[in-house]
C-alpha positions as CSV (number, residue, x, y, z in Angstrom):
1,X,137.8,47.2,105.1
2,X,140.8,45.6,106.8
3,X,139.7,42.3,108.1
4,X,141.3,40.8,111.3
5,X,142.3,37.5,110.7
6,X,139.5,35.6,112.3
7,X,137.1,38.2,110.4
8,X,138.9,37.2,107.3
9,X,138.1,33.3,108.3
10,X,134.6,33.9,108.5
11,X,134.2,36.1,105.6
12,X,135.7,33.2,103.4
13,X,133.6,30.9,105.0
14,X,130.3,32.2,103.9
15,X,130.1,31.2,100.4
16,X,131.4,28.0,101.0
17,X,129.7,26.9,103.7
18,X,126.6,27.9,101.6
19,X,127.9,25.5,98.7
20,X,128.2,23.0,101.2
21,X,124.9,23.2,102.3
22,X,123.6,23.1,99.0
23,X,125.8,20.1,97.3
24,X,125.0,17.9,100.8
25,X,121.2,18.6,99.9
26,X,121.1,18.2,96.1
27,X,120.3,14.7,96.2
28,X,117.8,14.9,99.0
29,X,115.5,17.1,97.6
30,X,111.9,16.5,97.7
31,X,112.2,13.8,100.0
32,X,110.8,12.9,103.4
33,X,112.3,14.3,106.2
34,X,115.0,11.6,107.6
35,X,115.1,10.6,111.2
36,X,117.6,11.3,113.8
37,X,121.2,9.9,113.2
38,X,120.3,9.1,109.5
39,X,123.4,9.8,107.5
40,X,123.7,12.4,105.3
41,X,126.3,12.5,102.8
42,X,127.2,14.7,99.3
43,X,126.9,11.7,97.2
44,X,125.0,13.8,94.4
45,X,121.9,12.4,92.3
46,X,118.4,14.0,93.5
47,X,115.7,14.7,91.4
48,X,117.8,16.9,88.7
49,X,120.9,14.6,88.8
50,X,123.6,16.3,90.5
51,X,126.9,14.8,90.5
52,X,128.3,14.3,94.1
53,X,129.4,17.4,95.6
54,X,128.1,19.7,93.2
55,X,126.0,22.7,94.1
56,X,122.5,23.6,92.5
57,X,121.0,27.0,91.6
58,X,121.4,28.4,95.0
59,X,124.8,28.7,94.9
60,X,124.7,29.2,90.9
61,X,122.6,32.1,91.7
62,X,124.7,33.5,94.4
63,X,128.0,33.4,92.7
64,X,126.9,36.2,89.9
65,X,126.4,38.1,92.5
66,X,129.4,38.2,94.8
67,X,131.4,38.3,91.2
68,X,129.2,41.2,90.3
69,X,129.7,42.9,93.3
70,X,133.3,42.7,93.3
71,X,133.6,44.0,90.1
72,X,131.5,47.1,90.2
73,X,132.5,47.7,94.0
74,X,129.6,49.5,94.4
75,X,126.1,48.8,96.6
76,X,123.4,46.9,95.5
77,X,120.7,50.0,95.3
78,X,118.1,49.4,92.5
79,X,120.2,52.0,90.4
80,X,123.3,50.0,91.2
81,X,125.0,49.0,87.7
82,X,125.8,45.6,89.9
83,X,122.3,44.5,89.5
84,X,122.1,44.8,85.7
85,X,125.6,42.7,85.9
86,X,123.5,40.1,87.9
87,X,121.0,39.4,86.0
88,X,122.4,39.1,82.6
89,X,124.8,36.4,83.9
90,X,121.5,34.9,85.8
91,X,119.9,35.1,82.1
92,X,122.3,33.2,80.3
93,X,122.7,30.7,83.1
94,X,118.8,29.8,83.0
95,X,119.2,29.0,79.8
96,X,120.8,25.7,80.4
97,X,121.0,25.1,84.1
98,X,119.7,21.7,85.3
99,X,117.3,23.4,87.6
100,X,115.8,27.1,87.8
101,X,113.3,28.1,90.1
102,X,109.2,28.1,88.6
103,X,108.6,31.5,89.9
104,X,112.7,33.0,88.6
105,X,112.3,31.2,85.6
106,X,108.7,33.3,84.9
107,X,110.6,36.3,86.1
108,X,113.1,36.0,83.7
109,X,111.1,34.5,80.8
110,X,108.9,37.8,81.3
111,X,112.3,39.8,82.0
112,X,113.4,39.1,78.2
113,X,110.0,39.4,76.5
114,X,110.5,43.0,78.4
115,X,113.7,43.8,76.5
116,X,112.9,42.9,73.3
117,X,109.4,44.7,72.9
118,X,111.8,47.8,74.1
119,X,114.0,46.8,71.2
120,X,116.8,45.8,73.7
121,X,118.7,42.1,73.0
122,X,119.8,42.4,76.7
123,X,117.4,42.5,79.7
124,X,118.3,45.3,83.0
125,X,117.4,45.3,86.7
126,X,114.9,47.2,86.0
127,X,112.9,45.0,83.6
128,X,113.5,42.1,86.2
129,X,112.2,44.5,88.8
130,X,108.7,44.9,86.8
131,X,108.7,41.3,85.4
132,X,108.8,40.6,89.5
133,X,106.5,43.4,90.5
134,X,104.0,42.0,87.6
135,X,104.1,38.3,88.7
136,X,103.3,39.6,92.0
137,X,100.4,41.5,91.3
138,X,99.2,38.8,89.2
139,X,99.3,36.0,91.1
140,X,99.4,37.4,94.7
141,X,102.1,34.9,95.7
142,X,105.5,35.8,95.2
143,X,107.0,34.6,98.7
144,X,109.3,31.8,97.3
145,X,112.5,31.0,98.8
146,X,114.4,31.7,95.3
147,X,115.7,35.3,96.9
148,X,116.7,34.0,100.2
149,X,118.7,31.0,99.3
150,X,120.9,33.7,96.9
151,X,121.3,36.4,99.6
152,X,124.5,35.7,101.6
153,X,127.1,37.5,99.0
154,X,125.5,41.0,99.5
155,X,126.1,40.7,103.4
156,X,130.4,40.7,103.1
157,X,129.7,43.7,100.7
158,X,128.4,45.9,103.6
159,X,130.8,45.1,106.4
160,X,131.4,48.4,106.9
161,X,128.0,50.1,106.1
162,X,125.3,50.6,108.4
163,X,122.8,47.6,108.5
164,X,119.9,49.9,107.9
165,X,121.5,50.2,104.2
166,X,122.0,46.5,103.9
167,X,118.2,45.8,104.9
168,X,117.3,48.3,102.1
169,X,120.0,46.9,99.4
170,X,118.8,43.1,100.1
171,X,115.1,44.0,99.6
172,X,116.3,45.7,96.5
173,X,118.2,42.7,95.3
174,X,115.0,40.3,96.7
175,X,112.2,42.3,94.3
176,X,114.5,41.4,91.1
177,X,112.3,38.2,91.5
178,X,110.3,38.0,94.2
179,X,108.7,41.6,95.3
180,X,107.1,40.3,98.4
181,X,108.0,41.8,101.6
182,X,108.3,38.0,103.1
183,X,110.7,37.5,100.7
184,X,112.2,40.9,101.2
185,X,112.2,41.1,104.8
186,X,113.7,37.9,104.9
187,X,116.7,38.6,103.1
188,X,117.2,41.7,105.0
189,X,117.3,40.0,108.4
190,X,119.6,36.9,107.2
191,X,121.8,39.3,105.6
192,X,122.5,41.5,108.8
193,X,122.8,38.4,110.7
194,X,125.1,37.2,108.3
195,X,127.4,40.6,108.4
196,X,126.6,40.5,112.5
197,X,128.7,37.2,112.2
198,X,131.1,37.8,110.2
199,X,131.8,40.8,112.4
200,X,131.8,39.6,115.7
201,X,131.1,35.7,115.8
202,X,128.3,35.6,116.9
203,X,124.7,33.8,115.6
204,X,122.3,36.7,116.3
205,X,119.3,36.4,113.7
206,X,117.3,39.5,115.4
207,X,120.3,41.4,115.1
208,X,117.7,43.7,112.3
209,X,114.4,43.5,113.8
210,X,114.9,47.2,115.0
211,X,115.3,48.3,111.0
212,X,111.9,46.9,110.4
213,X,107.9,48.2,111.6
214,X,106.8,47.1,115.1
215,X,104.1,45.5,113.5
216,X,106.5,43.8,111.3
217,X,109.0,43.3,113.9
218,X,106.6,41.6,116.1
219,X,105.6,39.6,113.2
220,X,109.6,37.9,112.3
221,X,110.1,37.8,116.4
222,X,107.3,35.2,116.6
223,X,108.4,33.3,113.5
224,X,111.9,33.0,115.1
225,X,110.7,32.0,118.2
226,X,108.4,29.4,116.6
227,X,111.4,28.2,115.1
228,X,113.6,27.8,118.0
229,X,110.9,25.5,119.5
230,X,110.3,23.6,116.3
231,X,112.6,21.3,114.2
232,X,113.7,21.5,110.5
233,X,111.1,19.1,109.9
234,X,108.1,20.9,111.0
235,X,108.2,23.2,108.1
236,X,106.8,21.3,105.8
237,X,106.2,24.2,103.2
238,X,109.9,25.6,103.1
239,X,110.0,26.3,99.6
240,X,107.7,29.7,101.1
241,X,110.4,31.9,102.3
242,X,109.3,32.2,105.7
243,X,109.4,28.3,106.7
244,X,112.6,28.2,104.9
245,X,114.1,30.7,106.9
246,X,112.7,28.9,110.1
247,X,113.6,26.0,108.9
248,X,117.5,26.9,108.3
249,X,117.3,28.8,112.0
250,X,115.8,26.0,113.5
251,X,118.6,23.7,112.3
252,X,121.3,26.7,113.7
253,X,119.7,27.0,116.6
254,X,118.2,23.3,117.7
255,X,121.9,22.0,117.1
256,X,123.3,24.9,119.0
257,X,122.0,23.2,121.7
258,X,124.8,20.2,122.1
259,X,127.5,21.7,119.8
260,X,130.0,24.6,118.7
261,X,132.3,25.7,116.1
262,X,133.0,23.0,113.6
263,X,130.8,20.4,115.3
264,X,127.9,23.1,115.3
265,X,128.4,23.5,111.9
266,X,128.5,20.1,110.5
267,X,125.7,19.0,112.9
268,X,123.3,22.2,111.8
269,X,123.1,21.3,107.9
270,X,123.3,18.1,109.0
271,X,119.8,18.8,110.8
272,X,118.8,21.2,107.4
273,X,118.9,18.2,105.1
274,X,116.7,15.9,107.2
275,X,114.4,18.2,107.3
276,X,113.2,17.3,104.4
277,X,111.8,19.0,101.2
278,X,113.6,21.7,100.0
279,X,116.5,20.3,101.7
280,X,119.4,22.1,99.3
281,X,118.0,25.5,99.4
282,X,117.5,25.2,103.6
283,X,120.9,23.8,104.3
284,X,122.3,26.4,101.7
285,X,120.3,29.5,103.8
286,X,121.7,28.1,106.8
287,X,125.3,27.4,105.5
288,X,125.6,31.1,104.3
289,X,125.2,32.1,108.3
290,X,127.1,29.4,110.0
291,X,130.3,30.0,107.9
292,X,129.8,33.7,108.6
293,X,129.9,32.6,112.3
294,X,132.4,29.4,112.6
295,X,134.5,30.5,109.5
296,X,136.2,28.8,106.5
297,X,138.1,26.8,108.9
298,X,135.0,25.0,109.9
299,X,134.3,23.4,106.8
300,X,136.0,20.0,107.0
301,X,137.9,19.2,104.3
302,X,135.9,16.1,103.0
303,X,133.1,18.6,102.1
304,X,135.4,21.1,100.5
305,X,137.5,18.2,98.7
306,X,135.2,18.0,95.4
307,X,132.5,20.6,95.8
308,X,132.2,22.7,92.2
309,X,129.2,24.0,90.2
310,X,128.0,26.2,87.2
311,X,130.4,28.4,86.1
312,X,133.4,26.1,87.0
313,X,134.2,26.8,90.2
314,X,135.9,25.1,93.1
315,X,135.6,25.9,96.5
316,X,138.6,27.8,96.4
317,X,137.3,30.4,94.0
318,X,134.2,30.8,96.4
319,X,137.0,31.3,99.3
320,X,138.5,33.8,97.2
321,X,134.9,35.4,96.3
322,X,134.1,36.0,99.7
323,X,137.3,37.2,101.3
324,X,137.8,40.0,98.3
325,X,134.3,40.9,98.7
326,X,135.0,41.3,102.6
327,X,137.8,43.2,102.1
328,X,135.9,45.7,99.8
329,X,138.8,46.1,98.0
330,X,138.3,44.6,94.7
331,X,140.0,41.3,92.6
332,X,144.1,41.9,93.6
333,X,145.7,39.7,91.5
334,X,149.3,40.4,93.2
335,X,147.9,39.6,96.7
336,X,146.8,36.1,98.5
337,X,144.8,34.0,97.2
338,X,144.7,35.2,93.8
339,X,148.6,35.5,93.3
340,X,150.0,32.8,91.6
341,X,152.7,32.2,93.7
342,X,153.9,33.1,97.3
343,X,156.6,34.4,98.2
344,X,159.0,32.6,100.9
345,X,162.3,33.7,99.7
346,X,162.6,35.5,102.8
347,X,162.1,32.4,105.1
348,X,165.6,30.7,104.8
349,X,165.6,27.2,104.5
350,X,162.4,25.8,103.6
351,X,163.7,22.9,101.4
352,X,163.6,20.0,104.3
353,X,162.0,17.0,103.0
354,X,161.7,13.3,104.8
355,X,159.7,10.3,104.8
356,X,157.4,9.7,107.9
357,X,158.8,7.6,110.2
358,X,155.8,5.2,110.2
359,X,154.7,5.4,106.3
360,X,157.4,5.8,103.8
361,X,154.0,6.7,101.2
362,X,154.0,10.2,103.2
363,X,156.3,13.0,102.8
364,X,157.3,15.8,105.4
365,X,158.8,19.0,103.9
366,X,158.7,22.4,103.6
367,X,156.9,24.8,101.0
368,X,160.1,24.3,98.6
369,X,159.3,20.4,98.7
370,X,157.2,21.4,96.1
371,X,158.9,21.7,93.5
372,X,159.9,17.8,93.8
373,X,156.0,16.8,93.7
374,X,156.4,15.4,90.1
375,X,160.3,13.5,90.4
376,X,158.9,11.5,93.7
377,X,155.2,10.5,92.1
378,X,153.3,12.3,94.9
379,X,149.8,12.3,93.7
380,X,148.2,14.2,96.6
381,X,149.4,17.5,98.8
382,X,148.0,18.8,102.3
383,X,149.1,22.4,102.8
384,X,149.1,24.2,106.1
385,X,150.1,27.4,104.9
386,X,149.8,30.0,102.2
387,X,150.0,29.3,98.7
388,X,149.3,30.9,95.0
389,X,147.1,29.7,92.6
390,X,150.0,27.6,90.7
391,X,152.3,26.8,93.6
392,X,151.3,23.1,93.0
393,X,151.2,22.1,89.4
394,X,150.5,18.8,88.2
395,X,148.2,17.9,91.4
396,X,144.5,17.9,90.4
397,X,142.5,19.9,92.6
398,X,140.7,17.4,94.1
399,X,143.6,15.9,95.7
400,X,145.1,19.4,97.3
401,X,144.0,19.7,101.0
402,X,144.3,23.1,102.1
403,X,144.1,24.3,105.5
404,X,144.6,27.4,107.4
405,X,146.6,27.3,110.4
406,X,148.7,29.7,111.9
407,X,152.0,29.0,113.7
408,X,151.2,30.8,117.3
409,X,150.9,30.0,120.9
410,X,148.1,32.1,121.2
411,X,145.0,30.2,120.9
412,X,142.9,32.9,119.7
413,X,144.7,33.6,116.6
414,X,143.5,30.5,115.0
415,X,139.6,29.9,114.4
416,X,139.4,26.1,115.5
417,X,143.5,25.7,115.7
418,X,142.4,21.6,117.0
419,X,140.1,20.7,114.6
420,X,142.0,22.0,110.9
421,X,145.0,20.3,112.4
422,X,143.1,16.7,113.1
423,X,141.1,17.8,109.5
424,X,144.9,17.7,108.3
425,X,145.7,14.6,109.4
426,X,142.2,12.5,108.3
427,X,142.9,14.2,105.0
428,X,146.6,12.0,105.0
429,X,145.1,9.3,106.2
430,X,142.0,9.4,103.7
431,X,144.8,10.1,100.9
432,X,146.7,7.0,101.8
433,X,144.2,4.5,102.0
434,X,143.1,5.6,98.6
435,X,146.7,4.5,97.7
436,X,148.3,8.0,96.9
437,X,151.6,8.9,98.0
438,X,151.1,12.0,99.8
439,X,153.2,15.4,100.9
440,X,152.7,17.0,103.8
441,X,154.2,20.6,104.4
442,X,153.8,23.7,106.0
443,X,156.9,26.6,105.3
444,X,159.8,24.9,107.5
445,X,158.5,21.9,108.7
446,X,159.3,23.2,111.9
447,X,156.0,23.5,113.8
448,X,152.6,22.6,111.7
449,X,153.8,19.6,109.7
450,X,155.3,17.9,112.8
451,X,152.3,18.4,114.6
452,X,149.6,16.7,111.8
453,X,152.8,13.9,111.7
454,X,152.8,13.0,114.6
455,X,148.8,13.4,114.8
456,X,148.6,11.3,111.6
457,X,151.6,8.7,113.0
458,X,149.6,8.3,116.4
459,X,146.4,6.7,114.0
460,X,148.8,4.5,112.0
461,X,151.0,3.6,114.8
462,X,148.6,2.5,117.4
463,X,150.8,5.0,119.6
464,X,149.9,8.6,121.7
465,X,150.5,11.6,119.3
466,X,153.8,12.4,121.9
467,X,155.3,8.8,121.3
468,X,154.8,9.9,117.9
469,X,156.3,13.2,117.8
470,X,159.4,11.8,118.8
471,X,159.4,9.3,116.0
472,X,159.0,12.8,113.8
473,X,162.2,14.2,115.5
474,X,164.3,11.0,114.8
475,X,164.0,12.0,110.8
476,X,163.0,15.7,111.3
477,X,165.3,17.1,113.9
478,X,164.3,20.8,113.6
479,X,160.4,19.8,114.7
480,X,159.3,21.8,117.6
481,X,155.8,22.4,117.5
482,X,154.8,25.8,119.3
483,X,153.7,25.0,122.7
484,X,149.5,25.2,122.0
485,X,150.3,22.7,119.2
486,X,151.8,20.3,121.7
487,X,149.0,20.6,124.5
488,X,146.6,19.9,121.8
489,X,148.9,16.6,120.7
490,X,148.8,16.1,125.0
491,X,144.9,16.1,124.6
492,X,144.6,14.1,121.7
493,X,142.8,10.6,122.2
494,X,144.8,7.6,121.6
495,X,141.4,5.5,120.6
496,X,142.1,4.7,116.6
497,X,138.0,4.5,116.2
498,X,137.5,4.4,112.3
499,X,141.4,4.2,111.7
500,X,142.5,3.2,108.2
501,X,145.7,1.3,107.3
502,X,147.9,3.1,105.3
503,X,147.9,1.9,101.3
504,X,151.4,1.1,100.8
């Protein structure tokens, strides 16, 4: 499906605003719900010991299948070859995962006994499907949040299917652990909300009440409205899928209220984790729909920075994960972001490089500067355009800021064009008072660099972003910011609240 590029935003923002959600929980878990204004931060711990920033089986459980689905490119039906692709890799993962769920671990213990009385060393959907339907029967409780927390991948796989095919593929996907319609329903209606999102913007979690009953339909349209008069924290049984799904809309909705974009974003798993309890998996199910509505974008970088989890990954493979799986097209390994490099050749110049005029520790260039990374002992980069996979060697992950930001005056074809560009320049500051020398570069230098310069040089220099610009062109004299880029510098607050001096 071609993607515009704000769709394209909010398609890679799903997976990792979901990782998000789940690594700022982790070490929450369990707990008490917080009060208002308590901080909440990704400093890792929690019951199971999570390192900070790292994500727990929600995520782990979600990334087989957005890999799964990418490779098959095919639909999750209970026939689907996908789902036997799932829960092998779910298999082996149990086996030494810090946490599995009581009820998926039973499904997949019984899952294996399955195979090998059929003489099989490797379990199928369909043993998981009756190791599910058996637990249900059995214990007449299978309405765990395990299946909703896991959900979001399947949503970018149906962009451009009917919704009614999406409800039916995430109940199919739900019953290879939990078979109750709770659970199933659930999933259904977080996952057409999720594809609603990504589609048009917009947070609309009835957006699949019509696919359901009226009986059931009147059912979920009470819950939701229970939960949009209720706070995270009243759901004091969210590892039952229904108060987890109220509890993750309640923290959408309640800071909807007083917020939007980024700020909604931020404040909403915010709100998720001191909720209490099952604070990962909430913030996780609510993450999954806000960065199907606010985008990658609207993930600040200081989340992004460290997050990783089982098998490996970094936020940028989840990126990656959710924009392919978006696209429908499959892995393309020639194509952004999974080349290795990209290709500017066709930009001119794009070799400019200069110290900032009010920290010689920061560097202003162009995408070519890169290749000078190692001979100048710049230990940190903050990109604000394109890149491949190994367009920045010797830089460790961690200390590569990315952001997207395109160079136009027209407001719309950015996401949150104010907040990745003042994300930019806190990710220079925060790089500098850690005492790393730093690059900062977009293609030319010519419009996005200047701009998080002279937003960066403003914090530094006591100074209005303006007086600071002009400092920029004194050592950068082909800067000229596009003209939304210098209303935004115009708007900027001169206050240096929470300003850091530069490590020199």
């Amino acid at each position: 499906m071609k993607l515009t590029p704000l769709q394209n935003d909010r398609a890679a923002g799903v997976l990792v605003a979901l990782a998000s959600g789940d690594a700022l929980g982790a070490c929450y878990e369990f707990g008490a719900p917080l009060p208002d204004g308590a901080e909440v931060t990704m400093k890792g711990g929690g019951p199971f010991g999570f390192a900070p920033a790292e994500w727990t089986d929600d995520t782990s459980m979600a990334v087989p299948i957005a890999q799964a689905l990418l490779e098959a490119a095919s639909d999750a039906g209970s026939s689907s070859p996908a789902l036997t692709m799932v829960v092998r890799v779910w298999t082996a993962w149990a086996s030494e995962a810090k946490d599995v769920g009581a009820q998926t671990s039973s499904v997949i213990a019984a899952a294996r006994r399955l195979a090998s009385v059929a003489g099989r060393s490797k379990v199928t959907a369909a043993d998981f499907g009756a190791a599910a339907a058996a637990f249900h029967a059995r214990t007449g409780r299978s309405a765990g949040n395990g299946s909703l927390m896991r959900t979001a991948p399947l949503a970018l796989a149906y962009l451009d299917r009917d919704p009614a095919s999406l409800m039916a593929a995430a109940g199919a996907l739900s019953a290879l652990t939990h078979a109750d319609p709770d659970a199933q329903e659930a999933c259904g209606l977080w996952c057409v909300a999720i594809r609603e999102a990504v589609l048009t913007g917009r947070l609309d979690v009835r957006a699949g009440l019509s696919l359901l009953s009226p009986v059931r339909a009147a059912l979920w349209l009470e819950r939701i409205e229970v939960s949009e008069r209720s706070r995270p924290r009243d759901f004091s049984r969210n590892g039952w899928v229904v108060e987890a799904f109220q509890g993750a809309w309640s923290a959408i909705h309640f800071a909807g209220l007083t917020s939007s974009g980024p700020a909604h974003l931020r404040a909403a798993l915010e709100e998720a984790v001191r909720g209490g309890r099952d604070t990962d998996t909430v913030a996780a199910i609510a993450g999954g729909l806000l960065g199907a509505a606010c985008g990658y974008t609207a993930v600040p970088f200081e989340w992004r920075r460290r997050l990783h989890g089982w098998p490996g990954l970094r936020a940028r493979d989840l990126m990656m994960l959710g924009m392919e799986l978006g696209r429908g097209e499959g892995r393309r390994p020639a194509a952004w972001p999974r080349a290795e490099r990209q290709d500017y050749s066709m930009w001119g110049r794009t070799d400019a490089l200069v110290q900032h005029p009010h920290d010689d520790g920061v560097w202003l260039g162009g995408v070519g500067s890169l290749s000078r990374v190692a001979e100048l002992g710049i230990d940190a980069v903050v990109s604000l355009c394109r890149l491949g996979t190994l367009d920045v060697p010797g830089v460790a992950p961690e200390e590569h800021a990315t952001f997207w930001v395109i160079d136009s005056p027209i407001e719309k074809d950015n996401a949150h064009a104010a907040f990745a560009l003042r994300d930019a320049a806190a990710a220079v500051e925060r790089f500098r008072a850690e005492g790393k020398t730093v690059l900062l570069h977009c293609v030319r230098a010519e419009s996005r660099t200047p701009t998080v310069a002279a937003l960066y040089g403003a914090r530094v220099a006591g100074i209005t972003p303006l007086e600071a610009l002009e400092d920029v062109r004194g050592v950068l004299p082909g800067a000229n910011p596009n003209p939304l880029f210098l209303r935004l510098l115009g708007a900027v607050p001169t206050d240096r609240v929470n300003s850091v001096t530069p490590a020199k």
